[in-house]
C-alpha positions, 0 to 999 in steps of 0.5 A, spaced: 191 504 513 191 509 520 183 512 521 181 519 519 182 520 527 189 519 526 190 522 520 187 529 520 190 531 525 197 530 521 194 533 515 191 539 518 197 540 522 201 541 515 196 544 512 196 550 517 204 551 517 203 550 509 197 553 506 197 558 500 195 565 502 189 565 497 184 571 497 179 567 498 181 564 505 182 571 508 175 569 511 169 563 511 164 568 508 159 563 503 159 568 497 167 568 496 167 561 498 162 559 493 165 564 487 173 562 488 169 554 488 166 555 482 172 559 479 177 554 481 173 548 476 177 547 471 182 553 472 188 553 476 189 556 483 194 562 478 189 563 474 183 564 478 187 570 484 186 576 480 180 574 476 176 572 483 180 579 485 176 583 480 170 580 480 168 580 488 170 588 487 165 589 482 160 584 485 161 584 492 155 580 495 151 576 492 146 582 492 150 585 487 152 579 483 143 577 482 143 585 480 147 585 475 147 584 468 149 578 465 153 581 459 157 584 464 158 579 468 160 575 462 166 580 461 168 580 469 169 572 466 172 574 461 179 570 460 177 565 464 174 560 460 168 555 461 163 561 461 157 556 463 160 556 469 159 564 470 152 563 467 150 558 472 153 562 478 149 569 475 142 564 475 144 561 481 144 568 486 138 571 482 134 565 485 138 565 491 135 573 492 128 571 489 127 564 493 132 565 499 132 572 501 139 574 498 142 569 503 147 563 502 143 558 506 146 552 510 142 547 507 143 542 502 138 541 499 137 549 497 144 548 494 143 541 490 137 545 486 141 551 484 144 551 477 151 548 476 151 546 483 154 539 483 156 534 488 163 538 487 160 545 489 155 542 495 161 539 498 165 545 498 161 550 499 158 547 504 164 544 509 168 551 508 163 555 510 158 552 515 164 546 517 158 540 514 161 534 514 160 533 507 166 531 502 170 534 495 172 530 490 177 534 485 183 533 481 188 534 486 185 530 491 183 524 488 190 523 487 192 523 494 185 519 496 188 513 491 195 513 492 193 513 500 189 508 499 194 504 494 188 504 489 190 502 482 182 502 478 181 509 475 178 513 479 175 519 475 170 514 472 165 507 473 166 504 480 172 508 481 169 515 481 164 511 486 170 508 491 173 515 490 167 520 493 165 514 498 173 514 501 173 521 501 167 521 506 170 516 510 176 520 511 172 526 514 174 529 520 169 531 525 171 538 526 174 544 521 171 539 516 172 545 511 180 547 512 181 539 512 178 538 504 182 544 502 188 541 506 187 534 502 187 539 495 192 543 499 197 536 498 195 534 492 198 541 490 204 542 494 206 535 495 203 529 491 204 532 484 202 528 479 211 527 477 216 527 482 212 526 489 215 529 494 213 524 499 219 525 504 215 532 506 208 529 506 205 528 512 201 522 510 207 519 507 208 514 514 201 511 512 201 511 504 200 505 501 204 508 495 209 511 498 210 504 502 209 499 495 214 505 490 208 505 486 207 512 486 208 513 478 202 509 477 197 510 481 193 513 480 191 511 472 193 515 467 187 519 464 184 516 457 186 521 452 181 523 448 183 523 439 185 530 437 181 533 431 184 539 427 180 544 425 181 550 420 177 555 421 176 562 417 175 568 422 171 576 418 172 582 420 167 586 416 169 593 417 163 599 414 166 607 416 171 605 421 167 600 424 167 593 425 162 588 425 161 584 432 155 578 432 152 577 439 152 570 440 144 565 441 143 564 448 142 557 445 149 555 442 153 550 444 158 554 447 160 562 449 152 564 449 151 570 449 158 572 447 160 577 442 166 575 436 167 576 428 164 573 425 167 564 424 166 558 421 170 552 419 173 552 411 170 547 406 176 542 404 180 546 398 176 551 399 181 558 399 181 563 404 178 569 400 172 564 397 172 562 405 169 569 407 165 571 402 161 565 404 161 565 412 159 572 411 153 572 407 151 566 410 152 568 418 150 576 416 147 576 410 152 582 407 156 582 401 164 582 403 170 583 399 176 580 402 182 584 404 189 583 407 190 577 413 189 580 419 191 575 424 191 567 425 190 565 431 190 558 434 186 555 440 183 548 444 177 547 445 175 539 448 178 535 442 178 540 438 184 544 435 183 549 432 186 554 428 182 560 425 185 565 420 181 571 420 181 577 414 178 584 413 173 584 409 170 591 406 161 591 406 160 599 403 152 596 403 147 592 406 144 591 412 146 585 417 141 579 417 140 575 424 140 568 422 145 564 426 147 571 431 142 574 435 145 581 434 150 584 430 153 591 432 159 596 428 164 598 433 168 602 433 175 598 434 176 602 440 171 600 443 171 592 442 175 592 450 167 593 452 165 587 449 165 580 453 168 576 448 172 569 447 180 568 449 181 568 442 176 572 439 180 577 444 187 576 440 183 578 433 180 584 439 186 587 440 189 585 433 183 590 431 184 595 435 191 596 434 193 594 428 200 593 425 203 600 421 203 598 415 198 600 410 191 596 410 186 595 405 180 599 409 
C-alpha cells in the first residue's frame, strides 16, 4: 500500500472538492468543533445540523455553556438522544472555566481529564482545531482504514480495535491533520458506504486492498447483533385540575438523568393494563389513581430493548405526591409540558397531553 505521503494528498484533494457544507466547518473555533463532535457520537450528520444550529445560538461560547443550567441544557438536547453525552459536555466546560480560565486548551492532557472525553474526542478536538497529529477512529473511518488495508478481523473490538487506531495514526499526514481526519470520515460517508461502495469515484481506489481483491462486501466484518428483548410497559398520566403529573428523574439513574416523564414501568406477566397503572402510580408517586382512557402507545428502542409503552389517564382528586424512585413531581399545566427536557418518546405522550384527540375524555 502506497504511504501516508502518497495518500494524503489524494484524499484531501477530494475532499476539498467534495466536502459537505456543515455549520461546524464554517471555522476552526474549538468550542464549535468540540460541540458538533461531541453531537455526531452516535447521531447522524442530519440529525446533528439543526440541533447544533440551536444549541450554539443559545450557548455561544464555552462561557455560556459553564453558565448555564443543566435543565436547560438538557432541552437544547432534547431529540437528540444519549443525553449523557450532553451532561459530560456541560460538566466539562464548567471545569474548563473553573481550571482553565474559560479556555479550550491545546493540550492533551487537560482534554483526557475532562468528562466523556475519550480517545475519540481528544483526537477530534485536538487535530481539527490545533492541526495535533493525533488520529480518530469512528464508524465511517474504520471501514475505509479496513478496506484499504484489506483487514478481515473485526476491527471494533480486541486486537481489531488495536490494529484499527494504530493504522489510523499511521497514516497521518504532517500537516491539515484535521481536514484529513475529517476527509477519511468524509469518504467513509459519500464514497465507501457500507452497501454499494462507490469505488470508481474514490481517490484511494488505485491503492485498496478491497477494491483490488472484489472484497469490498466483506470487510469489514459484520457487527455482532446483540439478542432483542421486548419489553411492554405501562405509562400514567395523572391528571388533578387540568393539570398532569411530571416526575424529574434521579441524577443517579441508569439513563435520562434529571429528565422529566409521566410516570412508567414495565407490566407484570398478565397483569392488565388498568391493574398496571394503579400499582406504577402508587408505587413511583404514592397517589392513589383511578384509570381512565388509553392515551397513546408509543414504541421505541433503547440498546437491546424494545420497548413498547402504552400510557392511560388516570385521575388522583387527593393526596400528595410521595418521592421515592423520582426526585421531583410537579402538576403542569398541558401547555406548559413543551418547557421540560424530556425523552424522545416521553415527548410523543408530551404533545398527545397537550393536544388531545376531539373526542371526549374521562378527565
Amino acid at each position: 500500500m502506497p504511504t501516508s505521503p502518497r495518500l494524503a494528498p489524494r484524499l484531501l484533494a477530494w475532499f476539498d472538492a467534495h466536502r459537505r457544507d456543515l455549520p461546524w466547518r464554517a471555522d476552526r473555533d474549538p468550542y464549535r468543533v468540540w460541540v458538533s463532535e461531541v453531537m455526531l457520537q452516535q447521531t447522524t450528520v442530519a440529525a446533528a445540523v439543526p440541533f447544533f444550529d440551536r444549541f450554539v445560538r443559545a450557548l455561544p461560547d464555552l462561557a455560556a455553556l459553564a453558565a448555564a443550567d443543566e435543565q436547560q441544557v438538557l432541552k437544547l438536547w432534547e431529540g437528540l438522544g444519549y443525553y449523557r453525552r450532553a451532561r459530560h459536555l456541560h460538566a466539562a466546560a464548567r471545569r474548563l472555566a473553573a481550571e482553565h480560565g474559560g479556555a479550550l486548551p491545546d493540550d492533551p492532557a487537560v482534554w483526557a481529564e475532562l468528562p466523556g472525553v475519550g480517545r475519540y474526542i481528544l483526537g477530534a478536538v485536538l487535530s481539527q482545531a490545533f492541526d495535533r497529529r493525533l488520529p480518530i477512529v469512528e464508524a465511517n473511518s474504520l471501514r475505509v482504514l479496513a478496506r484499504l488495508h484489506g483487514y478481515r478481523g473485526d476491527p471494533r473490538e480486541g486486537a481489531g480495535k488495536a490494529w484499527v487506531w494504530k493504522a489510523a495514526a499511521d497514516i497521518l499526514p504532517r500537516k491539515r491533520v484535521g481536514d484529513f481526519n475529517q476527509a477519511l470520515m468524509e469518504l467513509g460517508a459519500l464514497v465507501c458506504t457500507p452497501a454499494k461502495p462507490r469505488c470508481g469515484e474514490c481517490p484511494l481506489k488505485s491503492a485498496c486492498a478491497a477494491n483490488r481483491d472484489g472484497t469490498q462486501h466483506l470487510i469489514p466484518s459484520p457487527k455482532k447483533q446483540p439478542e432483542i428483548t421486548l419489553v411492554d410497559e405501562v405509562g400514567v398520566a395523572v391528571r388533578r385540575g387540568g393539570r398532569v403529573l411530571l416526575c424529574r428523574r434521579p441524577a443517579d439513574a441508569g439513563r435520562w438523568q434529571n429528565m422529566w416523564e409521566v410516570p412508567h414501568a414495565e407490566r407484570r406477566p398478565g397483569e392488565g393494563l388498568d391493574a398496571a397503572a394503579v400499582r406504577v402510580a402508587a408505587e413511583l408517586t404514592g397517589l392513589e389513581v383511578t384509570p381512565g382512557a388509553e392515551v397513546a402507545t408509543v414504541k421505541h428502542g433503547v440498546t437491546r430493548y424494545r420497548i413498547t409503552l402504552r400510557c392511560v389517564e388516570a385521575a388522583a382528586p387527593a393526596g400528595e405526591f410521595a418521592p421515592g424512585f423520582y426526585a421531583e413531581g410537579r402538576w403542569v399545566a398541558p401547555a406548559d409540558l413543551a418547557d421540560y427536557p424530556v425523552s424522545a418518546p416521553q415527548r410523543k405522550l408530551m404533545t398527545k397531553l397537550a393536544h388531545p384527540d376531539p373526542q371526549p375524555r374521562l378527565f
